[in-house]
N, C-alpha and C positions, 0 to 999 in steps of 0.2 A: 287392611281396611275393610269396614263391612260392605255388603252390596251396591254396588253402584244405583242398583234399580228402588231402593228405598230413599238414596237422596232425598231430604225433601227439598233442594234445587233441581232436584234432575228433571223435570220440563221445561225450565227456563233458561238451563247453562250451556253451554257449546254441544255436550253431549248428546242431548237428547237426540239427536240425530243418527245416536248408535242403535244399533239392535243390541237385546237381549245377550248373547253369546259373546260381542264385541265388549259389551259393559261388561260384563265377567274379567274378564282379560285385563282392561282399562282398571277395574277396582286391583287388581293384584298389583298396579305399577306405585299407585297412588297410596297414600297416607294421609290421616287427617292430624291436626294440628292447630292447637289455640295459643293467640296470639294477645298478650296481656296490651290493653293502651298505650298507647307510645310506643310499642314495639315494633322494629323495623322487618320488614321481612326480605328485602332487598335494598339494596345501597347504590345511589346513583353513580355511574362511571363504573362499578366492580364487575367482576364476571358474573352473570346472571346464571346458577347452578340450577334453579330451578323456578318454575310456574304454577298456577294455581287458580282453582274455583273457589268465590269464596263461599262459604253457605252459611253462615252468620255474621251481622256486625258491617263495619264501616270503614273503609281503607281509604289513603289520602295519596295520591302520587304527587311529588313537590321534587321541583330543584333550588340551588344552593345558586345564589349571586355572587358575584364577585365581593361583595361588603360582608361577607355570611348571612343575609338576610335568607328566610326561605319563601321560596315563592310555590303556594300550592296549583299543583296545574290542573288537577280532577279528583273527583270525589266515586267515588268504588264501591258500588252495594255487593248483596248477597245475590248471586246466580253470577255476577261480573268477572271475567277472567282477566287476570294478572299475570306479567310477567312479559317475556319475547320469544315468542318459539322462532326458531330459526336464526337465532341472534347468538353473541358472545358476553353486550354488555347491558346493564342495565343503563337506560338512557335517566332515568330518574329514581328517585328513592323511593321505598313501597313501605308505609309505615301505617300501623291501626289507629283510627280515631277513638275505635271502643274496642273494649273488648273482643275480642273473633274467633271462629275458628274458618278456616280452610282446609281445603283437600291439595295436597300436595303431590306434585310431581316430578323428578328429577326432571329436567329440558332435553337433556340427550336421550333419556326413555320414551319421552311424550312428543318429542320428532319422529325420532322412528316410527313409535305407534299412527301418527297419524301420516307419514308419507304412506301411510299401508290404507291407511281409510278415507278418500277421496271426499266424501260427504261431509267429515269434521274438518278436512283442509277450508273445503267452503262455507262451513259454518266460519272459523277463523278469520275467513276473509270478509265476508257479512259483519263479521263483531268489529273489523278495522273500518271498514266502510263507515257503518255507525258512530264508532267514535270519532272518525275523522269530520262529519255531517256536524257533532256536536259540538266539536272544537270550532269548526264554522262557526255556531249560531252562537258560541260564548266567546268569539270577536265581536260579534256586532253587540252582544248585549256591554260587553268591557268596552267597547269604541263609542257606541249608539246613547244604549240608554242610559235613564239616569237613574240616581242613587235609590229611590223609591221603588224605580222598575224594574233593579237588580235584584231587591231583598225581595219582592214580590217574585219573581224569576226564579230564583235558589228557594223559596219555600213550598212553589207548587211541585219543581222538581222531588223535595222532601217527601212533600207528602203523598207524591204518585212512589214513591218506594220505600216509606217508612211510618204510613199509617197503620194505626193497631182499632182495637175494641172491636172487628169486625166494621170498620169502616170505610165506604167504597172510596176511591179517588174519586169514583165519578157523579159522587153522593156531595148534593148543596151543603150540608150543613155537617160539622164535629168531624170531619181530617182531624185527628189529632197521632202525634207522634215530639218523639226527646231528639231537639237538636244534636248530632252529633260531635257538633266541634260549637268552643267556645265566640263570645263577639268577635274576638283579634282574628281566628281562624276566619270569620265570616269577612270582615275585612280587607284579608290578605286575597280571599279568593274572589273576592269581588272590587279589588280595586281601590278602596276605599280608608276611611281614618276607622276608628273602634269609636269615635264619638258622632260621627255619622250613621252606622251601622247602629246604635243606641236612639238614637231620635228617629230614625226613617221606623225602625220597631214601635214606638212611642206612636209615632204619626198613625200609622196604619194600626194598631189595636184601639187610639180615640176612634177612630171612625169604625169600630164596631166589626170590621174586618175578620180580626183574629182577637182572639183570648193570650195572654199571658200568665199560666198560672203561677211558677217560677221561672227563676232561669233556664233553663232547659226544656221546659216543655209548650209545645204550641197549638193551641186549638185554630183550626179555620171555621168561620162561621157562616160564613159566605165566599166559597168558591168563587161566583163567577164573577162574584167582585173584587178579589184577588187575582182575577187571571185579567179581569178589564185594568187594573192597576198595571200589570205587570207587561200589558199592551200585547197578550198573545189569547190564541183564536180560544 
């Protein structure tokens, strides 16, 4: 794999925590790897062989119902680390919403490595903390809010890590960024029917909110009228 220190996630991903000389080290364990849409890269219940940063694209962690229905449990950017260090199984399935690539790791290499580097163990523990804080606040949005306040909810998430054109999160006007998952996928992860998820979209672009150009792609026009929709600070 080429240098760890050219990543362009490497200020954002667990690593960055490394020195220089550690990165060295860590790029010889690692492999990078693109992963076509729909492509699973670990299987819920299996032995989890291996972990990962992702550095491009869009990953889905979902489990299986007892009906076969899938229930997606979180949505996975670029710098996001995947997988179980210190584990045997995968508790969920780890599959790409778009295209990707990641940096891969065998688990049994990337333990070792890091029972050796005290500093990446607490970055790890920082990245569960967080997630577990998130998992919190999407009970209360799944328990609490309502259908309006969901789609508003999952679109500023969006657009705080998948806006383009040079444009800021924290800029009033033109977020724009390409859904990665279809209405149903929005749906599934928000609780909701695919004909709800279609009108609460309807609802909030009449009122000038956000832009629709196609399917996929989403202009915000007004931020802070999106995030007062969506009932957060």
């Amino acid at each position: 794999m080429s240098d760890c220190s050219t990543c362009v996630v490497r200020n954002r991903a667990i690593c960055a925590s490394l020195e220089p000389d550690e990165l060295q080290v860590l790029s010889k364990l690692g492999r990078k790897r693109k992963i076509k849409r729909g492509e699973t890269l670990l299987w819920e219940g299996d032995p989890a062989p291996v972990v990962a940063n992702i550095i491009d694209g869009v990953l889905k962690l979902s489990m299986n119902l007892h009906d076969g229905r899938e229930q997606i449990v979180s949505v996975m950017y670029a710098s996001d680390f995947v997988g179980r260090p210190f584990g045997k199984e995968s508790p969920y399935r780890v599959s790409a919403m778009t295209d990707a690539e990641v940096c891969v790791f065998t688990r049994s290499s990337f333990d070792s490595f890091a029972k050796e580097h005290p500093d990446l163990q607490n970055k790890l523990l920082h990245r569960s903390l967080d997630e577990l804080d998130r998992a919190r606040e999407w009970m209360t949005l799944l328990g609490k809010k309502s259908a309006t306040e969901r789609i508003a909810t999952l679109l500023i998430e969006l657009s705080d890590r998948l806006s383009v054109d040079g444009c800021s999160p924290t800029s009033r006007y033109l977020d724009r960024f390409e859904l990665p998952m279809d209405r149903q996928q929005i749906a599934d992860i928000l609780g909701l029917t695919i004909e709800t998820v279609s009108r609460q979209f309807t609802r909030i672009r009449k009122q000038g909110i956000i832009d629709l150009p196609d399917r996929r792609t989403v202009i915000i026009n007004e931020r802070s009228l999106l995030k007062a929709v969506a009932g957060v600070a």
